[in-house]
N, C-alpha and C positions, 0 to 999 in steps of 0.2 A: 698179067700183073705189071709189067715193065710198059705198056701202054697209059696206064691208069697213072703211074708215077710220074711217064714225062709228062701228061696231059696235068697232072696239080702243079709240077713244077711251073710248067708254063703258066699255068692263071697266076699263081703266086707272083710268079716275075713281072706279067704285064698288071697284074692290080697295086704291084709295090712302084713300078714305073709311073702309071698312071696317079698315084698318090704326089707322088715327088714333084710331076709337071704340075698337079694341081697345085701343092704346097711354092712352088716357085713360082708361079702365076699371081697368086694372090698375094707375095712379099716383093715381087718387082712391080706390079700395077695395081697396088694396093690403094694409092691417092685418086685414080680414075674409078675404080670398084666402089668405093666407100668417099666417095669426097668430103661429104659431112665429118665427118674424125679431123680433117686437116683443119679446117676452120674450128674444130674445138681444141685445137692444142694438141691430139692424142698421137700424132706421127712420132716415128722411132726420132728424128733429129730434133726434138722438140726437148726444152729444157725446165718442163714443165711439171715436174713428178708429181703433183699435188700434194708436195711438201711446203709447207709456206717458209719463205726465206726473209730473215731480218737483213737489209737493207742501212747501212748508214748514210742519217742525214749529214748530205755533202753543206748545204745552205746553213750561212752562220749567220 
């Protein structure tokens, strides 16, 4: 029994590792992954919510 335990713990730990590298993978080289998103606006630094913003006319 105490075999069977350490042997889930382990998957458990290396499938939860394994999650996190991928999940960091894909939020630091996400612009290289997915290029197309950058050129539509959709990057995290992007100021783009798809809320339309009223703008005032500067030009008198």
């Amino acid at each position: 029994m105490l075999g069977y335990s350490k042997w889930l713990i382990y998957m458990w730990i290396s499938v939860t590792m394994y999650i996190m590298e991928l999940l960091f993978t894909l939020l630091s080289c996400r612009s290289i992954i997915f290029p197309w998103e950058q050129s539509l606006g959709r990057d995290l630094g992007s100021s783009n919510d798809g809320v339309p913003h009223n703008k005032p006319n500067t030009s008198s």
